[in-house]
MARDRENZA-594052 format. One line per 2 residues: their letters; for each residue z, y, x of C-alpha. Coordinates in steps of 0.1 Angstrom, whole numbers, plus 5000, padded with zeros to 4 digits. Layout:
a> Z/Y/X ~ ...
This chain:
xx> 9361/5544/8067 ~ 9338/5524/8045
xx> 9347/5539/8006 ~ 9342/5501/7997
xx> 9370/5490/8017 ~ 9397/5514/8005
xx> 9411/5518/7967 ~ 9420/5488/7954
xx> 9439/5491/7986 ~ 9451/5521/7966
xx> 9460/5508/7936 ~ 9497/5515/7918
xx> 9502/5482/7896 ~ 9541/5481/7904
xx> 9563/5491/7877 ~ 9566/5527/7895
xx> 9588/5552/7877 ~ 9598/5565/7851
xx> 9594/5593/7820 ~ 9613/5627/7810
xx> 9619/5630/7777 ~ 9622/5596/7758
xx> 9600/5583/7729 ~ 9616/5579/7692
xx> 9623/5542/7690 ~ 9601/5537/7657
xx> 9572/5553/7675 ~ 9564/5518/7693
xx> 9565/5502/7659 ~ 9540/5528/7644
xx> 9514/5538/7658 ~ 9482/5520/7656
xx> 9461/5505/7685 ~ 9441/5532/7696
xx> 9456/5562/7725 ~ 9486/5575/7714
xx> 9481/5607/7694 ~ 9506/5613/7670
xx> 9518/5645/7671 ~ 9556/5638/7665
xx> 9565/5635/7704 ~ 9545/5668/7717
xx> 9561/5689/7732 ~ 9573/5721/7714
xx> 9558/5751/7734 ~ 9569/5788/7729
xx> 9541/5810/7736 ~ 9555/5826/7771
xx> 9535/5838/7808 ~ 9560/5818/7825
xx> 9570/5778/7826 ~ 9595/5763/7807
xx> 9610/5737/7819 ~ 9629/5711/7793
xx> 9652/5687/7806 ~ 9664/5653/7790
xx> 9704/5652/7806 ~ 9700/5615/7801
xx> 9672/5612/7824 ~ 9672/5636/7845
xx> 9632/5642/7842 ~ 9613/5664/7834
xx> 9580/5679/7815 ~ 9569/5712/7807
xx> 9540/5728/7794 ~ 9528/5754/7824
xx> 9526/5793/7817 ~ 9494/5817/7825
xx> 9512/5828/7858 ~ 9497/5814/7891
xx> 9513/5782/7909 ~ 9492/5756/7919
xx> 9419/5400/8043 ~ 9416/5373/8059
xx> 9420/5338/8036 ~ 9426/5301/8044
xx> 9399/5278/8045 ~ 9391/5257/8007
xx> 9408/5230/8003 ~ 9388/5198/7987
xx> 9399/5199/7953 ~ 9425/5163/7949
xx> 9409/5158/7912 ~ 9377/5154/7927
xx> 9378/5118/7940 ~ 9390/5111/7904
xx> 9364/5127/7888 ~ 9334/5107/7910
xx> 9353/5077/7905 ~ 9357/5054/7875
xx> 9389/5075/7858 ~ 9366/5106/7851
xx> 9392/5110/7820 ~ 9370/5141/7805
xx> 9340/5136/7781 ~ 9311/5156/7773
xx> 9310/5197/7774 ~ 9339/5222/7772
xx> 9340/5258/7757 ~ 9328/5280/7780
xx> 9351/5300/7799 ~ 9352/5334/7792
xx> 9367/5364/7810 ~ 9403/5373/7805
xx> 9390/5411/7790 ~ 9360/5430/7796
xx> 9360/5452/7824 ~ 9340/5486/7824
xx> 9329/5498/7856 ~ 9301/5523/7872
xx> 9300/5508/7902 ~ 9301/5473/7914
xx> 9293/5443/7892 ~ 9315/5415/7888
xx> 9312/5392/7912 ~ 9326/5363/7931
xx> 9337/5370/7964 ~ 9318/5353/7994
xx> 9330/5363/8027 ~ 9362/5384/8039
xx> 9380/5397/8009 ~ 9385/5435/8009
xx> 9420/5444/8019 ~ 9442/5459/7994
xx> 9473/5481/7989 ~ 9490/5462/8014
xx> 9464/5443/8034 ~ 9473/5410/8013
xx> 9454/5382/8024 ~ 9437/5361/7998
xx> 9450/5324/8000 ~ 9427/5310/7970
xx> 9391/5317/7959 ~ 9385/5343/7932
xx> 9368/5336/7898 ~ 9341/5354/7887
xx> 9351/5371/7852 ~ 9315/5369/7840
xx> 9301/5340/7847 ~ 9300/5309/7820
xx> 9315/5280/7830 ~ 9314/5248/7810
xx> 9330/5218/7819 ~ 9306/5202/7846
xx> 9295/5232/7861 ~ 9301/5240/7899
xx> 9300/5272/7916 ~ 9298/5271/7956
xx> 9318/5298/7974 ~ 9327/5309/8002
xx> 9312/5279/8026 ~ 9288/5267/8011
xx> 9292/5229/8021 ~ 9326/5230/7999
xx> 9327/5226/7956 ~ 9356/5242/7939
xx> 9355/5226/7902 ~ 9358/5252/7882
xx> 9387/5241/7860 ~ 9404/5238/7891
xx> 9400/5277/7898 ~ 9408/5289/7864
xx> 9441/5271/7873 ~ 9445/5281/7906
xx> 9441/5319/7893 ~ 9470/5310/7872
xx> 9492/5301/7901 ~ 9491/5265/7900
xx> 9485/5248/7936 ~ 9448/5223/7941
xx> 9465/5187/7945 ~ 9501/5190/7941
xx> 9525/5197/7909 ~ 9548/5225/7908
xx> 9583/5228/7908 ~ 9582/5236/7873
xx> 9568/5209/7863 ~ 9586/5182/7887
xx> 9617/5192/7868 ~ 9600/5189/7834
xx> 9590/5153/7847 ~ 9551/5155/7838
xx> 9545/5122/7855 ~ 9560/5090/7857
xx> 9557/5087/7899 ~ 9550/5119/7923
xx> 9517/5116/7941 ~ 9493/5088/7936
xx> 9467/5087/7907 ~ 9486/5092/7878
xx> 9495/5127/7892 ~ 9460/5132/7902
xx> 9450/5125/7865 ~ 9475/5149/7851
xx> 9462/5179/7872 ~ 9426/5174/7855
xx> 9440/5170/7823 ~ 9461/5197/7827
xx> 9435/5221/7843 ~ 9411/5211/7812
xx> 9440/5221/7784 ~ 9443/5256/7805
xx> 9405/5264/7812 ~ 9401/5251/7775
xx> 9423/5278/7760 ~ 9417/5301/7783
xx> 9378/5301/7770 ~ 9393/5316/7737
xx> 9426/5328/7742 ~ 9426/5350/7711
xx> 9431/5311/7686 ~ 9460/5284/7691
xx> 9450/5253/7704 ~ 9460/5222/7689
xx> 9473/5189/7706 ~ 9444/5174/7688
xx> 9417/5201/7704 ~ 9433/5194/7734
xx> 9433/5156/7730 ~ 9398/5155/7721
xx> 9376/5158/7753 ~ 9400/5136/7770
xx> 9396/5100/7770 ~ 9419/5082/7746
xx> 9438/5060/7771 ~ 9450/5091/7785
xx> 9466/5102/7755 ~ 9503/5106/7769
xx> 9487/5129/7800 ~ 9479/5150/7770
xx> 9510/5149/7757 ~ 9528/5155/7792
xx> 9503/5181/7799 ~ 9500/5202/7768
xx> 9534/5198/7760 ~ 9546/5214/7796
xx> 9516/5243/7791 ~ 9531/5247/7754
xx> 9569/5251/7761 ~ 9562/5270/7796
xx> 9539/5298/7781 ~ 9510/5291/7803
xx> 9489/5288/7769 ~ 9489/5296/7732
xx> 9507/5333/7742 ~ 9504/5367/7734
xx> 9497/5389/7702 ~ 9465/5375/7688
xx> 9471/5373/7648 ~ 9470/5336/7650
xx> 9496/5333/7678 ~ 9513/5360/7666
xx> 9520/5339/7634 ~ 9525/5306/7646
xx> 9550/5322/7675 ~ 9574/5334/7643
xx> 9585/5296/7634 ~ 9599/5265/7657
xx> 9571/5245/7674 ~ 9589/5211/7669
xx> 9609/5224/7640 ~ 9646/5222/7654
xx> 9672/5250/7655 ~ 9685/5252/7686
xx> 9709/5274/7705 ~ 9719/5315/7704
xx> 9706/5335/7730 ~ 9716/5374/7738
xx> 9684/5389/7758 ~ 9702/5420/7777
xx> 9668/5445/7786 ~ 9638/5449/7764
xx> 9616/5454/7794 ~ 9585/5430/7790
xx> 9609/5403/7808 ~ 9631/5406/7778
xx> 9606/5410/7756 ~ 9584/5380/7762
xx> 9612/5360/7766 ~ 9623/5369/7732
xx> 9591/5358/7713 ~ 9591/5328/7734
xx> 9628/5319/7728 ~ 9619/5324/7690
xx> 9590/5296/7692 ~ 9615/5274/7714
xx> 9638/5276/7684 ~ 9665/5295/7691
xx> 9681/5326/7674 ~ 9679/5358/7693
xx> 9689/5394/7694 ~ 9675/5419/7721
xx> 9702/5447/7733 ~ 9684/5474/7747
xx> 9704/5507/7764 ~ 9670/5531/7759
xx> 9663/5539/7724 ~ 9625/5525/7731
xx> 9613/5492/7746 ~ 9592/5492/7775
xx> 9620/5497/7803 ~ 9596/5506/7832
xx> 9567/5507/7816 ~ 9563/5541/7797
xx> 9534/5553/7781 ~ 9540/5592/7773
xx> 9517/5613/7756 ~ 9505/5646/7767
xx> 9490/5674/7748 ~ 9480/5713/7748
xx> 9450/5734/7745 ~ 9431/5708/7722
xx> 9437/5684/7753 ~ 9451/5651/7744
xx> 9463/5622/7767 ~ 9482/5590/7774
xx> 9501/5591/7809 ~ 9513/5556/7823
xx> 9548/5569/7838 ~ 9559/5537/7847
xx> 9538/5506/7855 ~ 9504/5513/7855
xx> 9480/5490/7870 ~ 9469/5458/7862
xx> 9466/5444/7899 ~ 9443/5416/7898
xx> 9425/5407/7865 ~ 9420/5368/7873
xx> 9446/5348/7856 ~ 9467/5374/7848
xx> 9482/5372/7817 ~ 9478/5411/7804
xx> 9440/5400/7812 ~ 9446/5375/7782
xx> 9466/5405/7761 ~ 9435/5431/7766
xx> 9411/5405/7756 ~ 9436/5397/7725
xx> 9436/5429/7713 ~ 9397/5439/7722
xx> 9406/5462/7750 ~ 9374/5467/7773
xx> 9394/5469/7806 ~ 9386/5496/7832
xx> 9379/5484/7873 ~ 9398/5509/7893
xx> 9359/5520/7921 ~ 9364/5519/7955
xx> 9355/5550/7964 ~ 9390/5572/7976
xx> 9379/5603/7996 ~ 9403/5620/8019
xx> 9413/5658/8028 ~ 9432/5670/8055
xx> 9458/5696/8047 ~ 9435/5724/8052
xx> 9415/5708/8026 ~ 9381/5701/8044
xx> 9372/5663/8041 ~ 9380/5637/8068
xx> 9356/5629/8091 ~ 9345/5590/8085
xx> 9338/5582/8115 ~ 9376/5588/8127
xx> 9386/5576/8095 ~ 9369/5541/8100
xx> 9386/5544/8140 ~ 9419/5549/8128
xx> 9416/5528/8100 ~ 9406/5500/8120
xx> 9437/5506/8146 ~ 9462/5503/8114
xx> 9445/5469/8108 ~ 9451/5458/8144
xx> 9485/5473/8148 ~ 9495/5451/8114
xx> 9479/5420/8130 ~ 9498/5425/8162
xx> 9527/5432/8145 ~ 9523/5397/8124
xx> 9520/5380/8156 ~ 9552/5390/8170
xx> 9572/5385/8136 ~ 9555/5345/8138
xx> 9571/5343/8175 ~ 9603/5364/8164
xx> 9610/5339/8136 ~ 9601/5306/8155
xx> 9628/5311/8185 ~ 9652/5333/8168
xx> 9654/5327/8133 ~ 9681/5346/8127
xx> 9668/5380/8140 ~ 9648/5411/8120
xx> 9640/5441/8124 ~ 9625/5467/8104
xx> 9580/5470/8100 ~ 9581/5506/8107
xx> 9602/5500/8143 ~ 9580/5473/8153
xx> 9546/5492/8141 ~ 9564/5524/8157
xx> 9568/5509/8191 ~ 9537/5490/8191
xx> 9517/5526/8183 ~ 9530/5539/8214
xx> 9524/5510/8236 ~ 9488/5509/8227
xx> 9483/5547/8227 ~ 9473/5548/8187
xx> 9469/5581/8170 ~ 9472/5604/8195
xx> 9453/5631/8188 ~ 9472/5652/8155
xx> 9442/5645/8130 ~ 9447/5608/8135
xx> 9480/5607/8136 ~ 9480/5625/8106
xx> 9453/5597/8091 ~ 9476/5570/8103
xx> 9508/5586/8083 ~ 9483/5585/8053
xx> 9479/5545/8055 ~ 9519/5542/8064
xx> 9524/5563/8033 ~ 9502/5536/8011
xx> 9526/5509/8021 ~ 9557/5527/8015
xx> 9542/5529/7979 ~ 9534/5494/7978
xx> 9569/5487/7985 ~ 9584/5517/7972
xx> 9603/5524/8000 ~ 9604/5537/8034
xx> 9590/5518/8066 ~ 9626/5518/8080
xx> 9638/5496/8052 ~ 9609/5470/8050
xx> 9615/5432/8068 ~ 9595/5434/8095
xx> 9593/5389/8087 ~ 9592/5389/8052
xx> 9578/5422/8037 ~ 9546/5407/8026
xx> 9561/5371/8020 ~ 9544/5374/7979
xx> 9506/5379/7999 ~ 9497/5346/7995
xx> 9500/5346/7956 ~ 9481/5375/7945
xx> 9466/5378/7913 ~ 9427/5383/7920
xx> 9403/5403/7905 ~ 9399/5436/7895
xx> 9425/5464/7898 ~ 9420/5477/7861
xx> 9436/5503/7836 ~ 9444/5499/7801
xx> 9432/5525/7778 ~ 9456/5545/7759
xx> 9484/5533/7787 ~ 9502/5498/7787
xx> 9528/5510/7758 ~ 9500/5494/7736
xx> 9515/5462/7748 ~ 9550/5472/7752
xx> 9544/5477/7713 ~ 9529/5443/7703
xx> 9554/5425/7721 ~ 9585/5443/7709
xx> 9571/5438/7673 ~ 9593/5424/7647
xx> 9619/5412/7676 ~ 9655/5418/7667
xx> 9658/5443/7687 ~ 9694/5467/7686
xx> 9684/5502/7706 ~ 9710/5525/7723
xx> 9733/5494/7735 ~ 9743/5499/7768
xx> 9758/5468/7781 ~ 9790/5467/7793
xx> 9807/5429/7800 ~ 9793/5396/7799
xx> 9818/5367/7796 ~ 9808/5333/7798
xx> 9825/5300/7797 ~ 9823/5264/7789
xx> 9817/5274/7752 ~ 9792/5306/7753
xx> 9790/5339/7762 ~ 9807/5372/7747
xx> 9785/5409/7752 ~ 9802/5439/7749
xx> 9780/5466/7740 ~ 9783/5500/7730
xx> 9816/5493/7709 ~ 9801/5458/7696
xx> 9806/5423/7706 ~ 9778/5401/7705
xx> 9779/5361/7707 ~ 9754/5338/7719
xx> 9753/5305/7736 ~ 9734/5320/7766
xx> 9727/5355/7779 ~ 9697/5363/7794
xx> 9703/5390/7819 ~ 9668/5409/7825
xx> 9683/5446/7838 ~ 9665/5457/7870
xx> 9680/5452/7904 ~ 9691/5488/7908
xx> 9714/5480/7880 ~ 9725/5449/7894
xx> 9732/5471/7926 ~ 9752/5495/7908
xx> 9775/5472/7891 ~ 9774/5486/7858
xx> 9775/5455/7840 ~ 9808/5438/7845
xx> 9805/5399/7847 ~ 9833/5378/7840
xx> 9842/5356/7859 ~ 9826/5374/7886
xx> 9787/5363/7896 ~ 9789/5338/7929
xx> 9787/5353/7963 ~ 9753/5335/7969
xx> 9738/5359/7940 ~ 9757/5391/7949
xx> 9748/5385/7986 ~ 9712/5383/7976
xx> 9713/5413/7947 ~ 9731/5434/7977
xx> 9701/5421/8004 ~ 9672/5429/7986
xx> 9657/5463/7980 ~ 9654/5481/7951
xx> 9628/5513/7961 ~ 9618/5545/7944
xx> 9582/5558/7936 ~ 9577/5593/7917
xx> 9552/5608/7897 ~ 9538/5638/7889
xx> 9513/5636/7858 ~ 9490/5669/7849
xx> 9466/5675/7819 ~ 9445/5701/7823
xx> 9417/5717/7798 ~ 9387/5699/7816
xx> 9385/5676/7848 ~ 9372/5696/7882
xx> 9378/5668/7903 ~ 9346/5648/7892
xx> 9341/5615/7870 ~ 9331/5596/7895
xx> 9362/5588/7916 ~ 9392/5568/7901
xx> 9411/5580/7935 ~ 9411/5608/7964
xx> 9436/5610/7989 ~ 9458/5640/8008
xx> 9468/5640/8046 ~ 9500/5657/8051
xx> 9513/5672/8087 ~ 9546/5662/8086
xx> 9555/5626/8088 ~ 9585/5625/8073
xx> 9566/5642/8038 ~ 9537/5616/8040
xx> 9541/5603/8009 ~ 9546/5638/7993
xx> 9516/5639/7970 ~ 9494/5616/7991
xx> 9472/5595/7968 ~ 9458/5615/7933
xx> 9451/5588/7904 ~ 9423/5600/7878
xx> 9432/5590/7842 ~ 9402/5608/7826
xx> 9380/5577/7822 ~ 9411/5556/7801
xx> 9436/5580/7790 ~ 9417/5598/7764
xx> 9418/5634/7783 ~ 9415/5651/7817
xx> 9445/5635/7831 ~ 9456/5639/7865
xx> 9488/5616/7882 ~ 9501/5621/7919
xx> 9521/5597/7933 ~ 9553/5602/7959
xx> 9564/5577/7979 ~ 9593/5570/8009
xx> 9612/5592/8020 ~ 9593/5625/7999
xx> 9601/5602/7965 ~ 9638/5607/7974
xx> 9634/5647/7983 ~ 9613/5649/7948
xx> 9645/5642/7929 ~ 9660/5672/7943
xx> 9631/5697/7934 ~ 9629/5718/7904
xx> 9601/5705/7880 ~ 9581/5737/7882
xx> 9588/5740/7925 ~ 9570/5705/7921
xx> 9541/5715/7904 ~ 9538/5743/7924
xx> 9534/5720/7953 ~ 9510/5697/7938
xx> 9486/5727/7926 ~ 9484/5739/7963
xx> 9472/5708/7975 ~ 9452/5704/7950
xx> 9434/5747/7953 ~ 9436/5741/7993
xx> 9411/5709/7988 ~ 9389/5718/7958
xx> 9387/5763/7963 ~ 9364/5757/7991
xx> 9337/5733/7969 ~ 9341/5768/7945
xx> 9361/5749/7918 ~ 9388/5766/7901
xx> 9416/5744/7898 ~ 9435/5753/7867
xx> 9472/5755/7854 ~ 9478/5722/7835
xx> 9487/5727/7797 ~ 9512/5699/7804
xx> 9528/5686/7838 ~ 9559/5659/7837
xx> 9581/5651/7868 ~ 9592/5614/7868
xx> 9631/5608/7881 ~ 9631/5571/7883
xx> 9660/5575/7908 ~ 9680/5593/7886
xx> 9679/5571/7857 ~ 9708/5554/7850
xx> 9688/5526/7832 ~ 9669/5515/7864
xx> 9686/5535/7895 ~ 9649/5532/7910
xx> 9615/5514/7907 ~ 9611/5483/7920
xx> 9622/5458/7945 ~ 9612/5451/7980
xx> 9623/5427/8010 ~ 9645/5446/8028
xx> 9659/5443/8065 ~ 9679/5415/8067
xx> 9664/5394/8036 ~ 9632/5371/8026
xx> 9616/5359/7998 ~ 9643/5334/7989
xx> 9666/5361/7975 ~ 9642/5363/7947
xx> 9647/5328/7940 ~ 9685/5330/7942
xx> 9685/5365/7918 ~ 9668/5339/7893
xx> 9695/5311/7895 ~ 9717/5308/7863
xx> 9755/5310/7865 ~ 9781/5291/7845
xx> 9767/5257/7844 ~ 9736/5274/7822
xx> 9755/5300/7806 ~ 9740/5331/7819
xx> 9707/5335/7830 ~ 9679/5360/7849
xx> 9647/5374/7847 ~ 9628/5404/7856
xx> 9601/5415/7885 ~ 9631/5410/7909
xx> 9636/5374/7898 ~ 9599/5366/7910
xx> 9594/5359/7945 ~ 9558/5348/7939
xx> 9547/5385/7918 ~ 9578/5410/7930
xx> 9572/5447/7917 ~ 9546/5441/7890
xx> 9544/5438/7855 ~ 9528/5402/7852
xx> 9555/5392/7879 ~ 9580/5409/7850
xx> 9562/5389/7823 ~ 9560/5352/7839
xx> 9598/5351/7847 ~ 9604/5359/7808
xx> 9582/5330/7801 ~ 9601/5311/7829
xx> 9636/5318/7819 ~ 9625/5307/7781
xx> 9619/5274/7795 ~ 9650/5271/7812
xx> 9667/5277/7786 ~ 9651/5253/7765
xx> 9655/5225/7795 ~ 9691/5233/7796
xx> 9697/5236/7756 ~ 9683/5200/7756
xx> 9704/5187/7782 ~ 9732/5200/7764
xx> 9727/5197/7728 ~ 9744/5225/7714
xx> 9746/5229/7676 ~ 9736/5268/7666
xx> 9761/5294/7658 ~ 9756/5323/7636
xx> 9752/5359/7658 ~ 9780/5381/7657
């Protein structure tokens, strides 16, 4: 296998699992912006030869300092951009230069430079095709500059692909911003004018994402005559959270007040995840009051930074989400640059062992690599034929991938079988869950929206954002949520002995919440929504992170992968992640996916560890590295915890993409409403996909709190 063609392929964005012992809640309104490295959560460790092990009941993980004792693509052809005609023409509505557009962070790397991608994109976790162009992070672009890519006959205006990064589509408007009624008439040149203008007001901001930008700074490149595009435009950008977002000091300040100085409407937010956090600060700017119940005693829900520390070691594990998959338009990219965090590229290179430890011959590696890719494309033509004549007909990816191995004689031979089960692994931890479970027609239905760019890590871990966003939010900790009760004239929220008012509820649990009915809705939610919450898939990932005194795997791999010769235990341990470079110490995470994920629950913490040490003596004892005890290991139990019931959703058997839109619908004529990863059909199971639907839901809100005009009430 080519090492180029591999890791981002490898690459665990999707908020994953989850922690052992929680943080103290004021810790994530302490400490400064550098690594975690207060003291206050270590660990206490009694000098002993053998490990303890210290359980939180609540959690059911686990993390113990370790004793002296032994244990061990393809893409769619560019479209002609629609604003192009305009701008040739005589309503070129933009005058003289913009700011130049600058990346979203800065990305450290030792390998590749950042580039923009000409020719076949490399595949990724989950051999996602690329259906738009990526941007170049590095390259200045001002307002009339033109980059070819790809063929080199077509122009993308650059404006165009700072916006199409974002998510918004070449020529057409999106549904979003049909309902907000941005133009007067669909189609025609008035719509074709408003895409410019708006694709100017986001590349605009975008060039310096850290200041607000003014209607007037918007207005004043654009021709005056089009002065109510700019209003329609910046206005949409403004209330939608597509600019003027995030933690920058002036943001931050200008996000505390009203934009159009009305007090609008109560909302509860239920979850301070980063759906229900950025959906607070946003409902704040909207105007309405809020107050964020959150069941944990920290924000952060998935995403969970813990620090690790022993032996004069000191690190920051990611627990939960981790990645930032794809650095182009995403809007942590615009958070990192915000608070000056140089970003790091996740390299290509992922080396892999067979069990007996010796390295896996590349050339057999490339072969069997190459017969995945086929299998998958053979596989995608059958689903295309399957859903055209019998629509109503699916079966699972790992049947259909199953039957089409043994047709074609794939993987015969035990090593490459072995290789194959590594690659089938990777997808079960793309979609955190087994093969059996995944849609063979819709499994991959989010491929076409990728974020692109980079795969990158955050130093010091992603609760450095989990801690700007939750800042000075009204935030009540240690309120489980029990009812909701909504009617023509608000919403009731029982919590934790409390009852809590608002004129809308914003619901932003995970989907294995949902699933488990723990929160009581009343009336009961429509079947429509419960037949989609019971439809989708809601998966588990584990991990297992390790610090040890120095690093013997070597700085220059981000990734190295482990064959395993049982299929059923594929995912046991099969992909290391190496936090050295970001986490502020020699730290080690292995990931467990399908069906091992669910047999990792049911291991004792230090039978775990054990495990992971083997694998990791049996590959490195034969280079002549001594592979340490850690000072610190933690198990993750993401299954366990009764504030998730799991990791992250998937399209299971049976459903499609649409049950993400229908999980999103409000209930009660705009009473209750729903946001989270699994809310997101374009960005399922990652953070950003978490973050847009808070900014999504804020809007809603706001569209329906206008509709109805309700006059505030105080919270109760």
């Amino acid at each position: 296998m080519d090492p180029n063609d591999r890791p981002p392929a490898l690459v665990a964005d999707n908020p994953s699992t989850i922690s052992s012992d929680e943080l103290p809640p004021e810790r994530q309104h302490q400490q400064s912006s550098s690594p975690p490295s207060t003291a206050a959560d270590a660990p206490h460790t009694t000098p002993s030869n053998s490990p303890r092990t210290e359980t939180d009941p609540d959690l059911a993980a686990s993390d113990f300092p370790y004793g002296d004792g032994d244990g061990d693509g393809e893409g769619d052809e560019e479209e002609e951009d629609s604003s192009e005609l305009v701008r040739e023409g005589q309503n070129n509505l933009v005058e003289g230069d913009s700011s130049e557009t600058l990346p979203d962070a800065q990305i450290q790397t030792t390998s590749e430079p950042d580039r923009i991608a000409h020719g076949p994109i490399r595949r990724k976790r989950r051999r996602r095709k690329r259906f738009f162009t990526e941007l170049n992070g590095s390259t200045s672009l001002s307002q009339h500059s033109r980059h070819r890519i790809g063929d080199p006959a077509k122009e993308v205006d650059t404006e165009a692909l700072i916006a199409i990064s974002v998510g918004f589509p070449v020529d057409s408007l999106t549904e979003e911003e049909i309902e907000a009624n941005v133009v007067d008439v669909i189609g025609g040149p008035e719509q074709s004018n408003y895409i410019i203008v708006r694709n100017h007001i986001l590349a605009r901001w975008r060039s310096n994402a850290s200041s607000w930008l003014t209607f007037e700074q918007a207005l004043d490149a654009i021709r005056s005559e089009h002065k109510s595009l700019v209003q329609s435009a910046y206005g949409f950008l403004l209330r939608h959270g597509y600019i003027n977002f995030g933690v920058a000091p002036s943001i931050r300040e200008a996000k505390l007040r009203s934009f159009d100085g009305v007090n609008r409407a109560n909302v509860v937010v239920i979850g301070a995840g980063l759906a229900g956090l950025v959906a607070a600060r946003q409902l704040i700017f909207l105007g309405f009051k809020v107050v964020v119940l959150e069941g944990r005693a920290r924000p952060g829900g998935r995403v969970k930074t813990r620090r690790m520390a022993g032996d004069g070691v000191v690190a920051a594990a990611d627990l939960g989400g981790s990645v930032l998959t794809g650095i182009n338009g995403n809007p942590f990219g615009v958070l990192a640059r915000q608070l000056g965090l140089p970003l790091h590229k996740v390299r290509d290179i992922c080396p892999l062992y067979l069990p007996s430890g010796r390295a896996v011959n590349k050339e057999i590696d490339s072969k069997v690599e190459a017969s995945f890719n086929k299998l998958l494309d053979r596989v995608c033509n059958l689903r295309q034929s399957m859903i055209e004549e019998v629509k109503s007909v699916d079966v699972s990816l790992g049947t259909a991938l199953e039957a089409f191995r043994r047709v074609y004689g794939v993987a015969e031979d035990p090593q490459e079988h072995m290789l194959l089960d590594w690659h089938l692994a990777n997808l079960e931890y793309a979609n955190a869950s087994l093969m059996s479970n995944l849609s063979l027609a819709y499994w991959d239905q989010d491929d076409p929206y990728e974020m692109g760019g980079d795969h990158c890590f955050i130093p010091g871990g992603n609760e450095r954002f989990v801690r700007e966003l939750a800042s000075n939010l009204p935030i009540f900790y240690e309120r489980n949520v029990e009812s909701v009760r909504y009617g023509t004239d608000g919403a009731l929220v029982y919590a934790a002995g409390q009852e809590f008012h608002g004129d809308m509820v914003l619901c932003t649990v995970p989907l294995g919440v949902l699933k488990k009915g723990i929160i009581e809705f009343v009336p009961e939610l429509p079947k429509r929504k419960l037949g989609a919450i019971e439809r989708l898939g809601f998966g588990l990932l584990n991990k297992v992170a390790m610090l040890f005194t120095y690093n013997f795997w070597g700085a220059d791999i981000d990734t190295f992968g482990h064959l395993a010769e049982d299929s059923s235990m594929r995912g046991e341990f099969f992909l290391f992640y190496s936090y050295h470079s970001v986490s502020g110490g020699p730290l080690l995470i292995a990931l467990v996916a399908g069906e091992a994920a669910i047999k990792f629950e049911m291991m004792s913490p230090v039978e775990s560890i054990n495990k992971v040490l083997d694998v990791l003596r049996g590959i490195f004892k034969p280079k002549g590295i001594v592979v340490p005890d850690p000072v610190q290991a933690v198990c993750t139990r993401w299954g366990k915890d009764h504030f998730t019931y799991g990791s992250y959703s998937y399209v299971a058997v049976g459903s499609s993409g649409d049950d993400y839109d229908i999980l999103s619908e409000s209930v009660g004529d705009g009473r209750v409403f729903f946001a989270g990863e699994a809310t997101n059909k374009q960005y399922p199971a990652t953070m950003h996909g978490a973050f847009l639907s808070g900014m999504r839901e804020a809007a809603n809100i706001l569209r329906v709190a206008r509709r109805r005009s309700i006059s505030p009430q105080p919270l109760q």
